[in-house]
KOLDOMI-354576 format. One line per 5 residues: for each residue x, y, z of C-alpha. Coordinates in steps of 0.001 Angstrom, whole numbers, plus 500000, padded with zeros to 6 digits. Example, Ala and Ser with C-alpha at 12.3 -4.5 7.8 and 13.67 -1.06 7.14 Angstrom:
2
512300/495500/507800  513670/498940/507140
This chain:
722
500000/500000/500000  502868/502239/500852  504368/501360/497358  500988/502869/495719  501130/505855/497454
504363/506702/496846  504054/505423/493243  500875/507914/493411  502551/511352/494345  505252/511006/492258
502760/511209/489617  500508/513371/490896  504586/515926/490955  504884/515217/487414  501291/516309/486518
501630/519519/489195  504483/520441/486982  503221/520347/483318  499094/520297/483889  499099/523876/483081
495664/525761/483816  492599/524048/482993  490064/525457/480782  486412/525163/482803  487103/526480/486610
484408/525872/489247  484219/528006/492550  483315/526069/495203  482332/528109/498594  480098/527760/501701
480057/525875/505148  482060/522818/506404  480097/519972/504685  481420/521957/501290  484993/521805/502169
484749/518444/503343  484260/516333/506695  483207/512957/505513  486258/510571/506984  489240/509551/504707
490521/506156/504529  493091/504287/501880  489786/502541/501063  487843/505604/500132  489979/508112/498682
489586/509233/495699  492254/509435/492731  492519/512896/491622  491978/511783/488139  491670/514531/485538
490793/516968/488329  493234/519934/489677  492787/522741/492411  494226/525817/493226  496759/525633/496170
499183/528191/496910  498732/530274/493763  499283/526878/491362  497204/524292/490375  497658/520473/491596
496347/517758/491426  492698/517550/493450  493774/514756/495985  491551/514773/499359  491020/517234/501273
490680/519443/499035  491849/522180/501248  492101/522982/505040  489405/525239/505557  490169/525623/509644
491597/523829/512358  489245/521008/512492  490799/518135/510239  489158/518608/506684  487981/515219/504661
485775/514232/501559  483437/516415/500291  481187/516769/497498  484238/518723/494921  486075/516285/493809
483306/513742/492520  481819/516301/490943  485267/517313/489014  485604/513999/488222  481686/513643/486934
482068/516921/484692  485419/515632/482955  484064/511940/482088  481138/513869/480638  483636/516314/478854
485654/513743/477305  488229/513595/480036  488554/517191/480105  490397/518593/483102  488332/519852/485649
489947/522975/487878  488206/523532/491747  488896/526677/493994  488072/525567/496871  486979/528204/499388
484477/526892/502227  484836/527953/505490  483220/525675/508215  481145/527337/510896  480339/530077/508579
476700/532147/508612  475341/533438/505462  475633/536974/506718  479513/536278/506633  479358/535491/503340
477972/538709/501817  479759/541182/499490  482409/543121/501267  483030/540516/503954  485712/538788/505329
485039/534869/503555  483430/536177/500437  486500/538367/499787  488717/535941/500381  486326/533789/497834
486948/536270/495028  490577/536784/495586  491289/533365/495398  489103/533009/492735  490971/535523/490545
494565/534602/491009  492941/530937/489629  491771/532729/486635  494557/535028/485855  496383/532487/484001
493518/531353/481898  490486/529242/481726  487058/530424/482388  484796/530216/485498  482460/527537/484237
479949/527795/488123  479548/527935/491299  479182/525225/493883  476870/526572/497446  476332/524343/500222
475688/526117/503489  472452/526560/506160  473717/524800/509233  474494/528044/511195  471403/529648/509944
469067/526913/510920  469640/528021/514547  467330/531417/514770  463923/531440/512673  464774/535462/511549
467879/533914/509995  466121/531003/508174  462859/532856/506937  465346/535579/505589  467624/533452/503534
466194/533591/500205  466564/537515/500393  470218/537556/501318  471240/534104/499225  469859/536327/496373
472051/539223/497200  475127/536951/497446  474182/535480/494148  473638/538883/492325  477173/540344/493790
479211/537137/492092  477742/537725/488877  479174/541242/488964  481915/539898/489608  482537/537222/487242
479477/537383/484971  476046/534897/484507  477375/531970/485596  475472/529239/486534  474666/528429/490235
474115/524981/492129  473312/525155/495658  472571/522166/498102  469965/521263/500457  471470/520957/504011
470642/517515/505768  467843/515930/506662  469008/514290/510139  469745/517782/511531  467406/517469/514208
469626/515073/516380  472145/517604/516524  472874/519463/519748  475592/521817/520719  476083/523357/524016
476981/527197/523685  479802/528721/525542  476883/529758/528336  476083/526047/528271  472684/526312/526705
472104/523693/524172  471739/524733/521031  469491/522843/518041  469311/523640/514238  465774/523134/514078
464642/525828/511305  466530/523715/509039  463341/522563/507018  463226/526678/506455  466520/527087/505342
465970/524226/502548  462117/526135/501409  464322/528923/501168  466992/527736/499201  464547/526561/496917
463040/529967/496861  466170/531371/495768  466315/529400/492999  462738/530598/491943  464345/533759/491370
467155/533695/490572  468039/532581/486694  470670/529644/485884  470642/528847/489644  469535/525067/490461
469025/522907/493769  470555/519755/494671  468691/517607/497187  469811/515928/500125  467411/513175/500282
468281/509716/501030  471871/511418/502593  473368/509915/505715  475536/511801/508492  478854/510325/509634
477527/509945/513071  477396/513468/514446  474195/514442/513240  475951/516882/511050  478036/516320/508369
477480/513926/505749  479297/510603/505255  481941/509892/502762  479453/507851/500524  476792/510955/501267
479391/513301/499935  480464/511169/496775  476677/510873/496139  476004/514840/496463  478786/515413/494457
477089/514085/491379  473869/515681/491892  475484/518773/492059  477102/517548/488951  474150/516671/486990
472993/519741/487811  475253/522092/486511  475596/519711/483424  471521/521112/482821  472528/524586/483817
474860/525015/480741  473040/522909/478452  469960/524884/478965  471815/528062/478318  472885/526287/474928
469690/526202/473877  467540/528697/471659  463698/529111/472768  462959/530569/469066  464402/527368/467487
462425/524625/469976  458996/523151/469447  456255/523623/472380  455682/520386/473647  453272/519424/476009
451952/516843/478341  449268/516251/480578  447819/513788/483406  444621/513663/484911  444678/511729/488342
441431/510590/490061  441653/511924/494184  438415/511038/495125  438204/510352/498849  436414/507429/500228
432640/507607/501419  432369/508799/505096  435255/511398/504863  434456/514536/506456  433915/517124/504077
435474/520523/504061  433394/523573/502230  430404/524057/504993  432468/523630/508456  433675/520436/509735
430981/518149/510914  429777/517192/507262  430315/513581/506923  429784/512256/502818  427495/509555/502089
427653/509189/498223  430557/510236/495868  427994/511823/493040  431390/512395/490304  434953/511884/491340
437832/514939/492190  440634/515187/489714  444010/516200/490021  444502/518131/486440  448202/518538/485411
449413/520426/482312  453066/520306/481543  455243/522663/478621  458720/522502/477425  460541/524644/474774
463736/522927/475069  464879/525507/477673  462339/525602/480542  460294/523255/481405  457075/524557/483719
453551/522726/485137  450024/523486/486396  448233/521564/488187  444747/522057/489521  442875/520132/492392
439648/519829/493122  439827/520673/496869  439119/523240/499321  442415/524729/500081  445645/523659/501725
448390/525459/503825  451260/526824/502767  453464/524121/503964  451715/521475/502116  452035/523456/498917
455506/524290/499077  456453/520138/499494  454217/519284/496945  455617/521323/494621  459481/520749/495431
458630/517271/495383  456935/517478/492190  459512/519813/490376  462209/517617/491379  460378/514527/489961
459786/516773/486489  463166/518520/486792  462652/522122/486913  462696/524346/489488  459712/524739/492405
458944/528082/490620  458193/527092/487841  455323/524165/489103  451830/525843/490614  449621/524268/492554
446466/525571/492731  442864/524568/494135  439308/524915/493009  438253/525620/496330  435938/522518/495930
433270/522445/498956  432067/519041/498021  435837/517037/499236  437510/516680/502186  439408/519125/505177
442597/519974/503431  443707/522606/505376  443794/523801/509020  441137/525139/510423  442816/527399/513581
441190/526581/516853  441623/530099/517708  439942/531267/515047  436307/532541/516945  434574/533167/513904
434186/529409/513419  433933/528201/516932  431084/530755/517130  429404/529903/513983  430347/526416/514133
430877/525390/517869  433993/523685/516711  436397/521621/519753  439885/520962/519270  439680/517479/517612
437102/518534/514819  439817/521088/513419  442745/519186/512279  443326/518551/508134  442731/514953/507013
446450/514794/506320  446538/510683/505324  444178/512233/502351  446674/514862/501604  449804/512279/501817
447950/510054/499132  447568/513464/497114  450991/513867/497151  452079/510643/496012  449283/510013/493317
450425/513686/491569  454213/511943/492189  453472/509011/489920  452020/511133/487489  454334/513255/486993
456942/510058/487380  454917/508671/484274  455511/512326/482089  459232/510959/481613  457752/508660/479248
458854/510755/475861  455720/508956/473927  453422/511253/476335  454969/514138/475032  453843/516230/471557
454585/519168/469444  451235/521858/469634  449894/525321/469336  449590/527617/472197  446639/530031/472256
444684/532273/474284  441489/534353/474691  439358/536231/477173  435398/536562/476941  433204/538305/479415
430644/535346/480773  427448/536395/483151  427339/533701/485095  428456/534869/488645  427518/538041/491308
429125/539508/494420  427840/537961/497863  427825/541042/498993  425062/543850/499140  426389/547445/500430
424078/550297/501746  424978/554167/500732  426294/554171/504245  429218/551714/503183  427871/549066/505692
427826/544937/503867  425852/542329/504204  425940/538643/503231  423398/538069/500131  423483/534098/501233
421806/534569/504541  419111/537022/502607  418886/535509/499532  416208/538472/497958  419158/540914/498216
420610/539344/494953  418503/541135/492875  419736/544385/494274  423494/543071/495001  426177/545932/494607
429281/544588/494478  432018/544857/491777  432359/541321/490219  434811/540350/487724  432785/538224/484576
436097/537593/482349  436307/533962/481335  440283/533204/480030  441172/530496/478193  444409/529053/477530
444357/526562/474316  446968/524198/473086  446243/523115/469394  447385/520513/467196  449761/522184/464699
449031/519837/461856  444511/520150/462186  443868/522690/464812  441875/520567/466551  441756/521247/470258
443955/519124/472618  443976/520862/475773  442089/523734/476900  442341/525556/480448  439163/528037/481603
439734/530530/484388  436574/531894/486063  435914/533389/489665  433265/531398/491265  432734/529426/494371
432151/525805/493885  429560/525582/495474  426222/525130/493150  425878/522190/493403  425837/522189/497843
421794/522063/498002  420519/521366/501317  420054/517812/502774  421839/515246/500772  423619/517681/498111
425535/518794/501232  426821/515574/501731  427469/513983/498574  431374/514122/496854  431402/515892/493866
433794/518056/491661  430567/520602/491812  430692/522622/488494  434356/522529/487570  434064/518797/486966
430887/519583/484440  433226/521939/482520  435736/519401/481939  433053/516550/481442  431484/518603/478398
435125/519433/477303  435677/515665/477059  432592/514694/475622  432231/517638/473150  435700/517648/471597
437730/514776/472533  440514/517269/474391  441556/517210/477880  440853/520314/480098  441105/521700/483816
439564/524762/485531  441332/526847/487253  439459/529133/489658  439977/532894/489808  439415/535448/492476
435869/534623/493812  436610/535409/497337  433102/537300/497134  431746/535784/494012  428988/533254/493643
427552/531399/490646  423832/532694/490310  422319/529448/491059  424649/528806/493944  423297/525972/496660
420680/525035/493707  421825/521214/493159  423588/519386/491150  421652/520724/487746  422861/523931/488792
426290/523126/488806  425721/521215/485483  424074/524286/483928  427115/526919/484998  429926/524351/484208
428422/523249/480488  427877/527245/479985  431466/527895/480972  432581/525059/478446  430429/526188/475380
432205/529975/476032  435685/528258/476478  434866/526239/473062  433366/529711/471101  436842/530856/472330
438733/528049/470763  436722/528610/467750  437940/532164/467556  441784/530937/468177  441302/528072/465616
440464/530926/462886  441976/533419/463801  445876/531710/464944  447898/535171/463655  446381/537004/466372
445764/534475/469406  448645/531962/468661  451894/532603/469825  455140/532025/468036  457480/530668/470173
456357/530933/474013  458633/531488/476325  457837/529542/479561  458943/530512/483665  457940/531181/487231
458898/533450/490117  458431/532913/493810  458122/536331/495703  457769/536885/499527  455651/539835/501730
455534/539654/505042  452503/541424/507066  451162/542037/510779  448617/539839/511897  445145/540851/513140
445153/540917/516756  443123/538073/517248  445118/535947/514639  447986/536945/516249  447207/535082/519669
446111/532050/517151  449421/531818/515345  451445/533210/518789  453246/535738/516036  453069/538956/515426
453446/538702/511437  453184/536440/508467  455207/535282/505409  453108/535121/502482  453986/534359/498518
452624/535637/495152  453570/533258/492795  453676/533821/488672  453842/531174/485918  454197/532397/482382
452672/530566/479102  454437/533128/477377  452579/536100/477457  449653/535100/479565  450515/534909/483411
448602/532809/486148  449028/534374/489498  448770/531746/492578  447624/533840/495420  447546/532967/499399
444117/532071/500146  440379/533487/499330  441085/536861/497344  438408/538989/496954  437458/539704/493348
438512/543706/493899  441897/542742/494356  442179/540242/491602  441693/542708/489118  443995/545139/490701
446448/542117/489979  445091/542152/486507  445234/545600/486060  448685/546331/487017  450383/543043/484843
452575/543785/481838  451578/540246/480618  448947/540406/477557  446483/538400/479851  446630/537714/483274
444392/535416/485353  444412/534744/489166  445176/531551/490359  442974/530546/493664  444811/529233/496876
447869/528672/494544  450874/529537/496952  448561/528581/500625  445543/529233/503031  445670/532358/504744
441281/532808/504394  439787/535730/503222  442039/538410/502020  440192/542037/501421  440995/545138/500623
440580/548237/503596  437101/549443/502512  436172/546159/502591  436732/545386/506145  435379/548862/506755
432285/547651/505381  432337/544659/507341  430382/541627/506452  430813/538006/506102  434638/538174/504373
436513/540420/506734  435610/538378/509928  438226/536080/508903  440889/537970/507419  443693/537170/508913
446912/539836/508046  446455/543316/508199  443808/545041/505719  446457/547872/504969  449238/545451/503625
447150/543940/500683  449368/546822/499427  451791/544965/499950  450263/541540/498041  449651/543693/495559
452786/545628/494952  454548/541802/495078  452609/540744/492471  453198/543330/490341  456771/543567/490688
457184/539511/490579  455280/540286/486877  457281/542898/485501  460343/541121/486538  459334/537539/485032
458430/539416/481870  461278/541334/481997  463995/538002/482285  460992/536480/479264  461442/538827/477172
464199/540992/477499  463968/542308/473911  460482/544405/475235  462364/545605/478417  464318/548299/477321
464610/551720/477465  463633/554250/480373  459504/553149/479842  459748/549023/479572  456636/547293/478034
454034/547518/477921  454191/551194/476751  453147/551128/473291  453887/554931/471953  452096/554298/468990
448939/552446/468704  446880/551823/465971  443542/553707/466429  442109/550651/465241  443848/547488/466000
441426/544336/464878  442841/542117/462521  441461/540428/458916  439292/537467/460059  440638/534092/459184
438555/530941/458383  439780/527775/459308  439614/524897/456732  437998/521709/458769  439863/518761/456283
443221/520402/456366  443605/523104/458975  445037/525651/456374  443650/529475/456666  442258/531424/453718
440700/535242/454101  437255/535545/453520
């Protein structure tokens, strides 16, 4: 063994002497399980291969460890198998790391001007002075921020602001962080006052991470799952590290071939799933308070996914036919199901149909006294049937396990359209005196109702490029689901309520697949609402006819509603706002994190939203978007209830008992959204970003901008004017 060894660094002289500098350079930086802590044997060390790092201003060969961050002895990390990954991908190319981790180290000592990221970029550009090209940048660090909640729920902000100073520094280049690990809640260190000390905001730090990325462009996320810790409860084993290594390898291998890839020249592919989540007979049901129990299943509850690629971004919808679930739930669902699709969490929404016909999917606060006054709720009648939710999860897993099947995926046509539809009116009925009340305990107010409601029904089409028949069609349209909850047994029977007639006539009509996607209806009710289950039929086979007059009006008219090459994202943005005072002694906090979320079909955006929005704020999100259409996404990004604007609450009424955040910081939600728009448009479409007014100013408009109508040709698809 000796002879080997010896044998070894003669070799390993010979290559330090005439390796030269190495072409693609990656920066690696962060805490101690980036440097390396995973224990070094004979056994388990790693041959340097076609990998060198910089030591003392030269570059050697990349033996372990691959530098001594601090006093504690250094081992494996995740560097060198992910050199040694990127060259056998490369061709044997030779792979240069600059190792600069720091064990122990916070976040907040790694931002611009301090002590470990300057020492980062000076040792970064001594490697690069004698050639070669920084290729990306390796992050794994969260440990010392897992300790205080402030720290975790502010990491996405200040990973973002790390990010954004590199790529001054050194230009776009791509960025792969990692999740920290998932047996962090063993750990426990006793402080020098000789209180114990546990990371247990970890499960923060690795939502937040994520967030980042959701951001941030070229940056991706590496998971920790399935990762073991050397025995500390800590760091991650050798084998852990060798593992991580090549998912941070894999990762940056999609980073730069996405960036090698031009949107214009790519095909729109699509795929879809539809996955039945119908809950068995006797589960409680949600919409009407919790002591509903189902006897009947009338039609089943869907999961409806709808998945695009152009080659360079890959994004999802997905719509469920349930009430509502927390933010928490969301946010694993959709890392979970982005890293099963392989995109980024941004870029996959969630959102619900707000279904009052299925079962408790979110949390009901036992301090909430609007329902333990209404409802005379106890503790145990409160809590979200989370075995339902957990079978949710994994049936939308397998589905989207099944999209890798390439035969599932084909070329088509994306479209859109808006109509106006009367099919829906505001709950609420306001006096001169600006006082509300609720139309659905006074049902003979409807007649005379007063509130604003918002009648646009969107539609989102994807067409077969070859016959323009329909193949997929989303509507969006603010209603409750709730038609089709008559009294007596229609209260207690499982149903998809009208949403599941819209896609049924969809089906039946045209052959296509379709989901609904529910708008802002946090005050908006169909006008047969609590009718039956004809009702329900009647306002979801209306819907569908105007979705298909739509498609009609795409099919023939494709120069105007088709778009040529779509460019596809998401963004993740954050608010945070003061709780009401009687939320506040429900959540025991004084304020609450809440996130807008926007997914782009190229120029149309949905917006996921928190909870129950009132229709006056959804078009306030529609009126301040730069995208060409904009519809609301309901309960997309959590459950926070009813969310209404000031003069709402001043008004009182049914909506604003339950509000939860502060009336005055809807600002706020709305000023989010807006931004999180302007900027996802912006990194779309650069092109229409420019100059000191960015799109959508239009300086010259046609007076009269309606185009030649087009007639579509049933046997071929072609187009002809009439």
């Amino acid at each position: 063994m000796k002879v080997r060894f010896a044998l070894f660094f003669a070799i390993a002289g010979m290559f330090s002497a005439n390796a030269g500098c190495p072409d693609d350079i990656y920066l690696l930086i962060g805490q101690s399980n980036m440097a390396g802590r995973g224990y070094l044997t004979e056994e388990n060390r790693l041959s340097p291969g076609n990998a060198v790092k910089w030591e003392d201003g030269a570059w050697v060969p990349a033996g372990e460890p691959l530098w001594n961050d601090c006093e504690v002895p250094a081992g494996a990390g995740p560097g060198l198998s992910f050199a040694l990954e990127m060259s056998a991908s490369e061709g044997g190319k030779t792979i240069g790391l600059v190792p600069a981790a720091v064990g122990g180290t916070a976040l907040k000592e790694w931002l611009p001007d301090c002590r470990y990221y300057t020492n980062a970029v000076e040792r970064c550009r001594a490697a690069l002075a004698g050639g070669g090209r920084l290729k990306g940048i390796l992050w794994h660090q969260g440990c010392a921020d897992s300790v205080k909640q402030g720290d975790a729920e502010s990491y996405a902000d200040r990973l973002t602001v790390l990010v954004s100073a590199l790529r001054k520094e050194f230009g776009d280049v791509p960025f792969v962080a990692g999740e920290v690990g998932r047996f962090l809640d063993n750990y426990v260190w006793k402080g020098p006052d000789g209180r114990e000390v546990r990371l247990g905001h970890w499960r923060t730090v690795n939502e937040q991470i994520h967030l980042a990325a959701s951001r941030i462009g070229r940056m991706r996320v590496v998971c920790s799952d399935g990762l073991a810790d050397r025995g500390d409860s800590l760091h991650f084993d050798t084998p852990s590290q060798r593992i991580l290594g090549r998912r941070y390898a894999k990762a940056m291998k999609e980073l730069l071939a996405d960036g090698a890839v031009t949107v214009a020249d790519v095909a729109l592919k699509a795929a879809w799933f539809r996955a039945d989540i119908t809950p068995h007979v006797g589960t409680a049901l949600g919409g009407y308070g919790p002591n509903d129990v189902s006897v009947a299943v009338h039609d089943p509850l869907y999961a409806c996914g709808l998945a695009l690629c152009n080659g360079g971004e890959k994004v999802m919808l997905v719509a469920l036919d349930v009430l509502g679930m927390d933010a928490c739930v969301i946010r694993d669902m959709r890392v979970r199901l982005a890293r099963g699709f392989g995109t980024k969490p941004a870029n996959v929404m969630l959102t619900c149909t707000h279904n009052h016909e299925g079962p408790h999917t979110r949390q009901i606060n036992e301090g909430n006294p609007r329902m333990k006054l209404s409802y005379g709720l106890d503790d145990a009648s409160v809590k979200v049937d989370s075995a339902y939710l957990r079978r949710v999860s994994d049936v939308l897993a397998a589905a989207v396990d099944e999209l890798s099947d390439t035969g599932r995926w084909r070329e088509v046509l994306l479209g859109y359209y808006s109509a106006q539809v009367d099919e829906n009116c505001n709950r609420r009925f306001t006096t001169v005196d600006n006082r509300a009340s609720f139309i659905a305990h006074r049902r003979t107010l409807k007649a005379v109702a007063t509130g604003i409601a918002d009648k646009e029904m969107g539609v989102v089409a994807l067409l077969d490029p070859k016959t323009a028949d329909p193949l997929y069609i989303v509507g969006n349209y603010a209603a409750h689901p709730l038609a089709a909850h008559a009294p007596g047994l229609g209260g207690y029977r499982i149903s998809a309520d009208f949403p599941g007639a819209f896609r049924d006539y969809i089906r039946s009509e045209t052959g296509a697949e379709s989901m609904f996607v529910n708008g802002a209806c946090g005050d908006l009710v169909p006008k047969g609402d609590e009718l039956g289950f004809g009702a329900a039929r009647r306002l979801g086979e209306t819907l569908a006819m105007s979705a298909l007059a739509s498609f009609i009006d795409i099919q023939r008219n494709q120069g105007r509603f088709v778009q040529k090459s779509p460019r596809l994202g998401g963004e993740i943005r954050s608010f945070t706002s003061r709780m009401r005072r009687n939320w506040a002694e429900t959540y025991g906090a004084d304020e609450i994190t809440l996130d807008i979320q926007c997914l782009a079909f190229g120029d149309v955006c949905f917006v996921g939203v928190p909870g129950e929005l009132v229709t006056e704020l959804g078009l306030e999100i529609k009126w301040h978007s730069p995208f060409r259409r904009t519809f609301v996404a309901y309960c997309a990004t959590g459950y926070e209830g009813y969310i209404s604007p000031p003069n709402l609450m001043a008004a009182g009424g049914y909506e604003p008992q339950s509000q939860r955040f502060a009336c005055r910081d809807t600002l706020k939600l709305l000023a989010t959204a807006s931004d999180a728009m302007f900027d996802l448009r912006g990194r779309l479409f650069p092109e229409s970003n420019a100059g000191d007014e960015p799109y959508p100013d239009c300086l010259r408009p046609p007076i009269v901008d309606i185009p030649a109508t087009f007639k579509a040709t049933k046997s071929t698809g072609k187009r002809h004017k009439e």
